[in-house]
N, C-alpha and C positions, 0 to 999 in steps of 0.2 A: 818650558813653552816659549818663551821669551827666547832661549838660545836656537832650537832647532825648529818652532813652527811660528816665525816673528811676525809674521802678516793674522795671523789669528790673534796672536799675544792683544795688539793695539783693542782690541774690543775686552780685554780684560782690564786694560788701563781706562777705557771707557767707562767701564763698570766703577772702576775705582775710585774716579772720577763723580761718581755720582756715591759712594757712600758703599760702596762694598767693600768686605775684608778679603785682602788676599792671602794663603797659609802657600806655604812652600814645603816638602818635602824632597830631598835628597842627598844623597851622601854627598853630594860637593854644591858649596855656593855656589850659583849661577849667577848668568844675568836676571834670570825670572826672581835667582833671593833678594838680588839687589832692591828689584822693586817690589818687592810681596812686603807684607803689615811684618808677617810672621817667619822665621824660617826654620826648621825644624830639620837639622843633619841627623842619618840614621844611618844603622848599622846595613848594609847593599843584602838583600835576599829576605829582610826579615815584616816585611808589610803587612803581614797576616796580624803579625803581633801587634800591631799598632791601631791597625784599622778592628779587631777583632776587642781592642780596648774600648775605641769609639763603642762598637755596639754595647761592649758590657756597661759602659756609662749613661748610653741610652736607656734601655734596660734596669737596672740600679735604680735609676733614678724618674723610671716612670714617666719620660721624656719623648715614649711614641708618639706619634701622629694617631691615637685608636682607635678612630672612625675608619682612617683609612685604612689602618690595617685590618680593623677587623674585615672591615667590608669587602677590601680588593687584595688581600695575601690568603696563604694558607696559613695565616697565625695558629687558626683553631682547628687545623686537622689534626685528628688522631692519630697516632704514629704507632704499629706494630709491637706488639710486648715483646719480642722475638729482637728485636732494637738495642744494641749497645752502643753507648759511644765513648770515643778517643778516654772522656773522663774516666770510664770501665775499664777499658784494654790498651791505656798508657801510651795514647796514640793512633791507638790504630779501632777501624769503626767494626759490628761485625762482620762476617763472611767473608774474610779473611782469607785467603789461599796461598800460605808461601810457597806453595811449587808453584806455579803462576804468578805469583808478586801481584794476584787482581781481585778485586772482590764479586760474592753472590749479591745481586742486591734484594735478593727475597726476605731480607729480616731490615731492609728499609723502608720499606712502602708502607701505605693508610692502614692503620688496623683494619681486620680481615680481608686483606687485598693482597696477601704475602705472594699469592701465585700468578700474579703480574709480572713480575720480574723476566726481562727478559736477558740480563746480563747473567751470566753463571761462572763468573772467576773463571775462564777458561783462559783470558787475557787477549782473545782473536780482537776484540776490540779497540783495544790499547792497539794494535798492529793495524788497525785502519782507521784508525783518530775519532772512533765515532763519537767521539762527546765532543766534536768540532760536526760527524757529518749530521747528527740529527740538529745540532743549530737547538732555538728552541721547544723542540716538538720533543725532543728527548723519549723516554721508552712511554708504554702507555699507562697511562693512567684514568683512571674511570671519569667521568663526568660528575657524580657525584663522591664524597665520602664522610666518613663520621666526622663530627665536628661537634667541638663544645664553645660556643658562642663565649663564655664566661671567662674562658683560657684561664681556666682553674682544672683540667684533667694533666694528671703530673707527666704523663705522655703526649698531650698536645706540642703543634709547632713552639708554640712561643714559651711551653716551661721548657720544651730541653734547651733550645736556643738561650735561655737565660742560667740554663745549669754548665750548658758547653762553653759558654764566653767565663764565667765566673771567676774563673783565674787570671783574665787578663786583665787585673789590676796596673793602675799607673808605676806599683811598682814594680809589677810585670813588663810591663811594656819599658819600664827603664832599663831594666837586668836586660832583657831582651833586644833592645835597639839605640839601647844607648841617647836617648833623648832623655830629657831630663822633667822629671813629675809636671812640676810646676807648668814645661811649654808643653807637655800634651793635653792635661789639661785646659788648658788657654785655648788651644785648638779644641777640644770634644764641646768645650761650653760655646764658642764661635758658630761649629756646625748645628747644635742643635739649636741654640737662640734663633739664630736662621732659617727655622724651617717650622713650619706650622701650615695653619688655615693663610692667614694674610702674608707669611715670607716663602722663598725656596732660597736652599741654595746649590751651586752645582759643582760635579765631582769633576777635575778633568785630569787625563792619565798620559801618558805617551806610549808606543809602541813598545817602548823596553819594559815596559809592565808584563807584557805577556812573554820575553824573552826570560824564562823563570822554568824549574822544574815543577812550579807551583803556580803557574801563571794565570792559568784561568780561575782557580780559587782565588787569586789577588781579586781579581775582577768582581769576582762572586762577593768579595767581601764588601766589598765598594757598593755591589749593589745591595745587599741584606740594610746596608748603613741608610741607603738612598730610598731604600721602601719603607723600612720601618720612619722615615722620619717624614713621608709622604711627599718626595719630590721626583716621581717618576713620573712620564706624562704630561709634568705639568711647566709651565714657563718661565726659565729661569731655575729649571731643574735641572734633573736627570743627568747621566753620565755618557763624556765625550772622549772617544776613541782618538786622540791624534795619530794620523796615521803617516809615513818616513816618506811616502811619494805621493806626488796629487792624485793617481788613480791607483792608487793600495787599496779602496774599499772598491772599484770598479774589479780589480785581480780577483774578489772574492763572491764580489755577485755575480761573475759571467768569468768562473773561477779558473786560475792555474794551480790546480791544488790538484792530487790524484785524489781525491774521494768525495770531490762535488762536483754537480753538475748546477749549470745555470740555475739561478734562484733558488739556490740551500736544499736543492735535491742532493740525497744520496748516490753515491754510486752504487752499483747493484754488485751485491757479492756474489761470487759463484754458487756458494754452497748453500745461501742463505737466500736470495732472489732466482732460481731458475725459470720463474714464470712473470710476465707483466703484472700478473696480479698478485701475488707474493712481495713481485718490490713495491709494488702502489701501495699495499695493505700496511705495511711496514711503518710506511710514511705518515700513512691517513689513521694509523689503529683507528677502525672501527668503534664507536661509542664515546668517544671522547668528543669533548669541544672544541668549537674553532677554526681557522679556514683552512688549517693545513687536513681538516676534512676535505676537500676542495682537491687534493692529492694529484687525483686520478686527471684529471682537467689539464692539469698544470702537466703532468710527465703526458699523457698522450698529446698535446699540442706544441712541448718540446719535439719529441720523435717527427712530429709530422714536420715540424720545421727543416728539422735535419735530413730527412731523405721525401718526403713532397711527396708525390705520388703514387712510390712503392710502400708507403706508411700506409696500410688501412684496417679498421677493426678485424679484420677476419684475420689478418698476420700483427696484431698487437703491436701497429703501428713501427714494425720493422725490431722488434725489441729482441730479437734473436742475436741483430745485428750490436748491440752495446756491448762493450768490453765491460769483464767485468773484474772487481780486484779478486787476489789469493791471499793477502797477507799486510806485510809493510812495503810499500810501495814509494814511500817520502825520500826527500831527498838525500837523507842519511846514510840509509840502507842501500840507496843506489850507490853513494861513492865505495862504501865500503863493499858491496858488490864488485865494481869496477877495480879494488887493489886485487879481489880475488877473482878477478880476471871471467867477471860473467856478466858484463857486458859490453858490446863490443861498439856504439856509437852513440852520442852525445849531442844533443840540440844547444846551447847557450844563447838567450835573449835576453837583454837586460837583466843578468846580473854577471856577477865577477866571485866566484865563488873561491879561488886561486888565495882574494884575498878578503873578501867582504863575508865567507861562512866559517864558522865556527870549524878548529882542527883544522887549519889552511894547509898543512904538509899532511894530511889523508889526503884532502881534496885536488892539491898536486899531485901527490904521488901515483891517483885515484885516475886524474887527466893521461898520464902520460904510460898509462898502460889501456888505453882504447886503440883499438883502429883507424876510428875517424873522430872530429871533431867540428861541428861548426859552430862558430861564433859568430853573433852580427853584436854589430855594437859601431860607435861613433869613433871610436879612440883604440887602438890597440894596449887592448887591457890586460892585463895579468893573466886573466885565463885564455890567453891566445898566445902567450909569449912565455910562458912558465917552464915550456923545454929549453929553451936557455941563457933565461934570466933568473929562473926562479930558486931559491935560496937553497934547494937541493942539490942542483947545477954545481955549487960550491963544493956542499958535502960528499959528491959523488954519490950521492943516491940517486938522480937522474943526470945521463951523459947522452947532449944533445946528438951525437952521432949515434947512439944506438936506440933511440926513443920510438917505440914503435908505432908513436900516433902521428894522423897523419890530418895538419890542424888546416881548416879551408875560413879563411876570416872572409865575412860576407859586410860591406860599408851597410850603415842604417841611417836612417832618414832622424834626423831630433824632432820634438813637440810643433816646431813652429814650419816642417817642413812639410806637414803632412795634415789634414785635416781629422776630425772624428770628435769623441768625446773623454771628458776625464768625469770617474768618479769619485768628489772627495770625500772629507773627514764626516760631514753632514748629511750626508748621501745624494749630495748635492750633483746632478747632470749637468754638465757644462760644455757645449760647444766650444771647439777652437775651430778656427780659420786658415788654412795652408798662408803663412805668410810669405816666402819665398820658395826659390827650389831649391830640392836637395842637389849637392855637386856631384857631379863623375856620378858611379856605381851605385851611390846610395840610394837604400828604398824603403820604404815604409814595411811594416810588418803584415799592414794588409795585403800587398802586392806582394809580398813573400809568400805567407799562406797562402793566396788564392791561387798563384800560378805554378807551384808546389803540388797544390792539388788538381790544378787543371795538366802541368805534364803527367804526372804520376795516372790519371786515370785517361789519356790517351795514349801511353804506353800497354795500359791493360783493356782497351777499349776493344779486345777480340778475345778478352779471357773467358773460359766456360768453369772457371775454377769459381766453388764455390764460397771460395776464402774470399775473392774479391770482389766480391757483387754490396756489402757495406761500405766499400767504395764507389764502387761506378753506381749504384742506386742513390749515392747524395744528391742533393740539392744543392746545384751548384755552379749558378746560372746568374752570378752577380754582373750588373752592368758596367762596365768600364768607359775610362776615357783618357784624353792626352796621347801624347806622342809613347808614353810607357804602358800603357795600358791597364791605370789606375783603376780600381776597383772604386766603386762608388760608395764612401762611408755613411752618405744617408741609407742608402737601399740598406745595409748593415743595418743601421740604427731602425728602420720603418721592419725587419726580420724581429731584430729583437724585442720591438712594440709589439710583435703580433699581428696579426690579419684574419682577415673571414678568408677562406680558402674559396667559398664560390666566388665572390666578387671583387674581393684584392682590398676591402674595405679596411685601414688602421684599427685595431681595438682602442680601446678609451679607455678602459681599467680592466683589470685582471678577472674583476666576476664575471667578465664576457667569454672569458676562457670556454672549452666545452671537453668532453670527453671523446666524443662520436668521430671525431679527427674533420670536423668542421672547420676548426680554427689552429691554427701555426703560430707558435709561442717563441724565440727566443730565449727569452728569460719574461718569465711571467710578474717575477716583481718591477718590470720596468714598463709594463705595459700602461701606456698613457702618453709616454715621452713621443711619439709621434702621434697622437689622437689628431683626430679632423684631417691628419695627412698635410701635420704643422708639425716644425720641429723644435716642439718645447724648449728642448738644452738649450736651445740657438736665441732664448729672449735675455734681453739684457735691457728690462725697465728700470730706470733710474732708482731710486729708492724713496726722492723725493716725492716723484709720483702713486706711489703706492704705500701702504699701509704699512706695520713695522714688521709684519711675515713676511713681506714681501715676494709675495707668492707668484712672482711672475718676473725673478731672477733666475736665469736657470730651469731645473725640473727635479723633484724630488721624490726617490720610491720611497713606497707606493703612492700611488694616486696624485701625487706631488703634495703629498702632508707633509710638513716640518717636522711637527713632535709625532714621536711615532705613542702608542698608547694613549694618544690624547683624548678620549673620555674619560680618563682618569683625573683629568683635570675639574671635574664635574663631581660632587655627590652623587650618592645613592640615587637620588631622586632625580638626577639631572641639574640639579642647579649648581653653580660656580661655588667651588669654598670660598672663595671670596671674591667681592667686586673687585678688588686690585690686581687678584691674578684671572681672570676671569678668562676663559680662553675658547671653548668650543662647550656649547651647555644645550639642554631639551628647551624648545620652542612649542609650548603646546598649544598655542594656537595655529600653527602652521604644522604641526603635527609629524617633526621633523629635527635633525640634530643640526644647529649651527655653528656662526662662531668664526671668528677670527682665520682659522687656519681648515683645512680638509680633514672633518671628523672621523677619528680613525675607529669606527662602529656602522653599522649598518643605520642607513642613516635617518629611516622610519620607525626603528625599534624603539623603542617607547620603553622609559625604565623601568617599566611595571611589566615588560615582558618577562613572563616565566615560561619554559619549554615545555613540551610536553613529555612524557612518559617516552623514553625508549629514543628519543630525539639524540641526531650525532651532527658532527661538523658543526657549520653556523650556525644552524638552526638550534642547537642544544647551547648556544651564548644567551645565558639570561640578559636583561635590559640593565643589571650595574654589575655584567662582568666584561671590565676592561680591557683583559688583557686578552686579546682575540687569537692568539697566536699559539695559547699555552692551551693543553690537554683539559682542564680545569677551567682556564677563564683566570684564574689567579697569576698575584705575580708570586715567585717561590721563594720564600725566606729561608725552604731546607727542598733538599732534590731531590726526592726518593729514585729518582731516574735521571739517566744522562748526564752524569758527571762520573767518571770513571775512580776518581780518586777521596771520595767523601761525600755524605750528603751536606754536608756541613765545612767552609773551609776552616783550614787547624794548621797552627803555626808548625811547619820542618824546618829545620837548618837547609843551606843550599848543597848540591851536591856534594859541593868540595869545603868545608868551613875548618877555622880553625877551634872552632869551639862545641862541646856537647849542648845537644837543645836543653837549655833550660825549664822546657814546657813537658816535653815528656820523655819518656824510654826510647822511643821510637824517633830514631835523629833525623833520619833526610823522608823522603815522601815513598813510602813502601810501595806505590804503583808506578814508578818514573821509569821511563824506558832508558833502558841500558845494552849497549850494546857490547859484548863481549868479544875482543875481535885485540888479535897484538897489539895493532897501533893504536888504541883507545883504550891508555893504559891512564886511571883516574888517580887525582892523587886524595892521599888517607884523610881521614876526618875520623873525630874521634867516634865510636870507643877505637879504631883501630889506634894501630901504635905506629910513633914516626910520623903525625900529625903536623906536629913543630919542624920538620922538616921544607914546609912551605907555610910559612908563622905571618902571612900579611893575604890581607882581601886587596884585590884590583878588581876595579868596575871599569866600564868603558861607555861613551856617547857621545854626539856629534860637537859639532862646533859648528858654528856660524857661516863661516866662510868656506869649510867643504860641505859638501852634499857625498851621503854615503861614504862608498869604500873609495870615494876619492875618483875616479874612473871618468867625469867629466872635470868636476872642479882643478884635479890637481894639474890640468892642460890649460886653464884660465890664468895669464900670466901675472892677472892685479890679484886675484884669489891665492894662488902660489904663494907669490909676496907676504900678503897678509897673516898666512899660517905656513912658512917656508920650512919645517922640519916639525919632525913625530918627535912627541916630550912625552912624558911621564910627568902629576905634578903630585907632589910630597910635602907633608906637612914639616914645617920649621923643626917638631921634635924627631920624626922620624930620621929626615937628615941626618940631624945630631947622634942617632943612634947607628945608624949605618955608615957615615961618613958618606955621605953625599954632597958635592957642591953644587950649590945654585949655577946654571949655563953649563954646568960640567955632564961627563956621561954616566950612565947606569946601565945595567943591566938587569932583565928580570927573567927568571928561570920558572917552567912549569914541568909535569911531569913530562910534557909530550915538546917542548920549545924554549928556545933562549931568543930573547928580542932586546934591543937595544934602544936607547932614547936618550933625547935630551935631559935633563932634570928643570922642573921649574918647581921650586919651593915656594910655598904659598899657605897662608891661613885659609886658603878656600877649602881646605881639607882639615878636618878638625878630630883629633883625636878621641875617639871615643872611652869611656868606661861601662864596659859591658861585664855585667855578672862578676866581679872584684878583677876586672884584669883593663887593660889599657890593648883595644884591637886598633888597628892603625891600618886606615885603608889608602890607595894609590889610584888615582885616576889616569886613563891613558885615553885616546883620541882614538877610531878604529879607521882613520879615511889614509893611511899610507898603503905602499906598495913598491911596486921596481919600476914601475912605468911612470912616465909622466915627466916636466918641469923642473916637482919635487919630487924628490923619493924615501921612506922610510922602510922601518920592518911594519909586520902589520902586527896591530894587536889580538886579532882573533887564532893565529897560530898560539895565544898562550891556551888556547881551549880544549877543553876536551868535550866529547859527544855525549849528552846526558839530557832527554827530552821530557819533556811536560805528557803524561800520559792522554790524556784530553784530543789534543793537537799537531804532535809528535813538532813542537818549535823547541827550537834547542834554548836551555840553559845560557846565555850568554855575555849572562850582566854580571854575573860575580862568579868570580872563582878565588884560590889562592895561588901564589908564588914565592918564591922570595927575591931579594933584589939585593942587589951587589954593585960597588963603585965601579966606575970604570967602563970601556968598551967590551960589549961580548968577545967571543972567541970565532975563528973562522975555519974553513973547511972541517978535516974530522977532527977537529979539537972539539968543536962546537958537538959534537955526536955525545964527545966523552965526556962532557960536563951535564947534559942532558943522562948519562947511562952512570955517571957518577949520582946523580941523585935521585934519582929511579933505585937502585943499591938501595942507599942510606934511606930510602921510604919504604923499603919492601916490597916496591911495582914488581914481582917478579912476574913472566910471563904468565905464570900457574894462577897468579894472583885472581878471587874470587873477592868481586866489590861485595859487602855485605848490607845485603838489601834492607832486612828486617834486625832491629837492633835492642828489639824488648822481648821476651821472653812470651808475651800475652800472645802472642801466633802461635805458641807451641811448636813453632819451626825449630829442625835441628840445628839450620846457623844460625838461633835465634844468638844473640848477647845481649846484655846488661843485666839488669836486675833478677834477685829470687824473688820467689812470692814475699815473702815478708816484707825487702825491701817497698816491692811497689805497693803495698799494701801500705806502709807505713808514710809513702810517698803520697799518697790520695788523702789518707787523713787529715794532713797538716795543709792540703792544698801543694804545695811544691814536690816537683818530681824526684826522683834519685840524678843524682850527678853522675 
């Protein structure tokens, strides 16, 4: 945090300041270990193991929060006899499908609720990330289910929860991540001492958390740690997203993702939504709790937004008009798409994928077989100049005279040229100000789009085709101004607040929504940020002035509440667990929820409210269920829905590892999307053979002084300076064992790239002992390129294409290579040293990655263990080797 989010860091040092322990994990010393209490270096991929320890210590040792679990989790639901997990089938949970690589979740659900299930191992959801698109509504689940209050039924949430964690002992977790007993311990007693009635303490994560084939379960596990010990909700809790740009959480509320729509709406499938009420229903399941009851409100006052007057009940709000997805549609799929030449033009907006995504010679090779290309951006980046600069140029795999794309670089406006808002880490709305003008050509992305769509629909403004009437039918009538004919960013922002459609009135919160196509939503979680037809983001009260929410900096979704679930800061009853953290609590003389911050509950419900019979959406949220968002009202310590890859997260190796999971049969994450395709050729992990062939883990993350893949910073001539060349840094013994000199070069080889670097030797990188052997890991920087001041190789060419099934984000924190003295090789020498150990691993083109690696699928590529084996492996608690 301290290295890549330094202006958040200082209120950590704050905290420190006043008596908090700071704990550090990661595989390299940072600046954040320099100043953390604790530092704890760990094996890169293996988080689950460690955090999955934390719970069993909790657990063990009897060290929940149990009021609030029982109260506000599903500790006490009953869970399906029909239910196996990883502890049973060596890994893997049931419903199991290895010709799909996906699972049925019908033997996860509530006992007697098994035909809820709407997932069925077909894997089509893995292909449209839907345990990213349902967010947290996930599949349906009843409003009520069996529960034993006593969490003494041996099928309840919290006994398997404490039968599932059970091997992750400290000495599990040392085999495992190579930290050592004694500091994980020191860390599990730090977290839980910290967290009761009178303490919290909080989890905070960066972006590379989720860059994992395992990533959302990271998360997942961070939260089971954070509920059970009752710091969700409440102040000085809960768990914080750092996100790599100021508006990375605004990209996902008013989303560039293919499979959301504004406010964590789904995209509508073909085959699965052909009717507005199929995909509303989808959303809302019927019978369940909560406001994503509210569904219908929320997608018809979207649509009405989008096309205004051609939107009305009688044509379902224009909903013929939504595209809708087929399959994988992410940005993966598309490159490799693009090598095989099926598609034929390419948008680029801030990003630099040439050299800042995962596989950067797909990603070339992927560019320079389109037609067209546009890019806007500030700087001529990599992916504008990759026909002949970019390191294939060399190889002769791309030759700029024959290159048949034909690249249109469009100038872009930066942050301070243009006015609008950012959404950040907190979900914080923040106005900026156009502080000057942009030079020559450059323009903002709103003037892009808008006049993008205002030629394109006066080109067709005589068309009788009825493919184009979901164009000329938008809404699309934004106000302008200036000599360029600027779109107006408030009007944008007062769109996506919402409005009464008869009178042009701002909404104030989202329960003003409607279905009837009354009201015009933008993005319904944002509604408020223009209320009164003021522009919230745009406040900037001092802090002295105001209380310590400070609720009138900025604007925050929803409603502008800080802590999101915050009635969970609140007992049963409504009262504060304690006066020291006391934060939003029932007023029963006023007959009303208060508090500090914007109570995230309805705010006359009264804790004694119980629903009635047959009651769905809000209305079926009893008065102490907190979590208004979830199907249940609960927060979920196990997922019977909407996690694609376990109800439960469970330690895999990463895709690429040099070592066998020591936790089970079952090595890497049996649902991770894989894409099988020539040039996404993965290198071996065991049980395959020729493992040792790339015998070192490299992890990679920012630095200080560049921002991202380098694309502005490396044009900044004092930032240049400051990080003037791409290094590798290496531990003093790995050195030794490689021959590597400190200032000198290396080279590291993957299956798919050869990159070259400086060496910097350093003890920030610490040798681990993992499971009797010494792993030795390499840190590398991802912000080079060919453009720029300074130039390097980039390190995400050592990648290969291997995704989190959840999300479809690529893998991109660890992999392996090997590394070698010296400077790489160039033109097709460089080919042959890449094809010389692709050979010696058995990358043959034929080559089939083996998904499922225990025998408990009954798959025929199944490998590893007989019955007996795993039989005798479960006994003793540790798995077969």
């Amino acid at each position: 945090m301290a290295e890549a989010h330094p202006v958040g860091f200082q209120w950590v040092m704050e905290a420190k300041k006043r008596g908090a322990k700071v704990f550090h994990v990661d595989p390299r010393f940072t600046r954040t270990s320099a100043l953390a209490d604790t530092y704890l270096p760990i094996r890169a991929g293996t988080d689950i193991a460690l955090l999955g320890g934390v719970v069993r210590y909790i657990l063990e040792n009897q060290l929940d929060f149990r009021e609030y679990v029982l109260a506000y989790t599903n500790a006490a639901n009953i869970v399906s006899e029909q239910f196996a997990d990883t502890e049973d089938l060596d890994g893997l949970f049931s419903g199991y499908n290895p010709d799909t690589g996906s699972y049925d979740h019908a033997s996860w659900q509530y006992d007697g609720q098994e035909g809820n299930a709407t997932v069925r191992g077909t894997g089509k959801e893995r292909d449209s990330a839907s345990g990213l698109e349902h967010e947290s509504h996930g599949e349906p689940v009843p409003a009520r289910a069996p529960r034993d209050e006593t969490l003494q039924h041996p099928r309840c949430v919290y006994q398997i929860l404490k039968r599932h964690f059970s091997r992750y002992t400290p000495e599990m977790v040392a085999r495992v991540c190579g930290i050592p007993e004694e500091r994980f311990l020191e860390l599990a007693r730090a977290w839980t001492e910290n967290s009761g009635r009178e303490r919290t303490g909080a989890l905070v994560y960066s972006v590379g958390w989720t860059q994992h084939s395992v990533g959302v379960q990271y998360i997942r596990t961070g939260s089971i740690i954070q509920t059970l010990l009752g710091n969700m909700g409440r102040p000085g809790g809960g768990i914080l997203a750092l996100r790599g740009h100021a508006s990375i959480q605004g990209s996902t509320d008013i989303p560039t993702l293919f499979n959301l729509l504004p406010g964590y709406l789904p995209m509508p499938h073909h085959a699965d939504h052909p009717t507005f009420d199929e995909w509303v229903d989808s959303i809302r399941h019927p019978g369940q709790k909560g406001f994503w009851g509210d569904s219908r409100a929320f997608a018809a006052s979207l649509l009405k937004a989008y096309w205004g007057d051609a939107a009305t009940p009688e044509n379902d709000f224009c909903y013929g008009y939504m595209p809708r997805m087929t399959g994988d549609h992410g940005t993966y799929q598309q490159v490799l798409n693009m090598i095989d030449g099926r598609v034929k033009g390419y948008f680029l907006l801030g990003q630099n994928p040439a050299v800042g995504s995962a596989h950067g010679r797909a990603q070339r090779l992927g560019m320079a077989n389109l037609d067209w290309l546009v890019v806007r951006d500030l700087f001529m980046i990599e992916s504008a100049t990759f026909w002949k600069n970019g390191p294939e140029v060399a190889t002769g795999e791309i030759v700029p005279e024959e290159c048949r794309t034909e690249v249109f670089f469009l100038p872009a406006a930066s942050h301070v040229e243009k006015e609008g808002t950012f959404t950040q880490t907190q979900r914080l709305l923040q106005w900026r100000e156009k502080a000057v003008d942009a030079p020559g050509d450059a323009r903002s992305e709103l003037w892009f789009f808008y006049h993008l769509g205002r030629v394109l629909r006066e080109k067709l403004a005589g068309s009788t085709q009825r493919r184009d009437r979901a164009l000329l039918d938008l809404a699309w009538d934004y106000p302008t101004h200036g000599p360029h004919a600027e779109p107006s960013a408030e009007a944008v922002l007062k769109e996506i607040n919402g409005y009464e459609v008869a009178t042009g009135r701002p909404l104030g919160v989202f329960t003003e929504a409607r279905d009837d196509g009354s009201t015009a939503i933008g993005c319904w979680i944002y509604s408020g940020v223009y209320a009164d037809g003021v522009n919230q983001a745009a406040r900037r009260r001092p802090r002295h002035e105001q209380d310590w929410v400070a609720a009138e900096w900025g604007w925050a979704w929803p409603a502008n509440r800080r802590t999101l679930y915050n009635r969970a800061s609140a007992d049963p009853d409504g009262r504060p667990w304690s006066e020291r953290k006391k934060y939003v609590w029932w007023d029963p003389d006023a007959g009303e929820w208060t508090g500090y911050d914007v109570p995230d509950f309805e705010k006359t419900k009264p804790p004694s409210y119980r629903p009635p019979e047959g009651a769905s959406g809000p209305a079926a949220l009893a008065g102490d269920d907190p979590f208004i968002m979830q199907g249940d009202g609960k927060a979920w310590l196990y997922a019977p829905g909407g996690v694609l890859d376990g109800p439960l997260p469970t330690h895999y190796e990463p895709a690429e590892s040099p070592m066998r999971n020591p936790l089970y049969g079952q090595q890497a994450n049996p649902t991770r999307k894989i894409y099988e395709h020539p040039i996404n050729r993965m290198n071996p992990s065991p049980p395959e053979p020729h493992s040792q062939v790339f015998p070192y883990v490299f992890t990679v993350s920012r630095l200080t002084e560049h921002h991202t893949a380098g694309g502005m910073s490396r044009t900044v001539p004092r930032l240049a300076e400051l990080q003037p060349e791409m290094f590798v840094e290496v531990s003093p013994e790995l050195a030794g064992e490689v021959g590597l000199a400190h200032l000198g070069w290396a080279h590291l080889i993957s299956g798919r790239a050869v990159i070259e670097a400086r060496v910097l030797v350093t003890d920030r990188l610490t040798p681990l002992r993992v499971d009797g052997r010494i792993i030795h890991q390499v840190w590398l920087p991802y912000h080079f390129g060919t453009e720029g001041l300074v130039t390097g190789d980039s390190a995400n060419d050592l990648f290969g294409i291997t995704l989190d099934p959840n999300v479809l984000i690529q893998e991109s924190k660890v992999g392996t290579c090997d590394i070698r003295p010296g400077r790489r090789p160039t033109g097709p020498s460089l080919l042959d040293l890449v094809g010389d150990y692709q050979r010696r691993a058995g990358m043959t083109p034929d080559r089939k990655v083996p998904v499922v690696t225990t025998d408990a699928a009954g798959g025929d590529d199944a490998a590893g263990s007989t019955d007996e084996q795993s039989a005798a492996a479960h006994q003793d608690g540790e798995p077969h080797a």
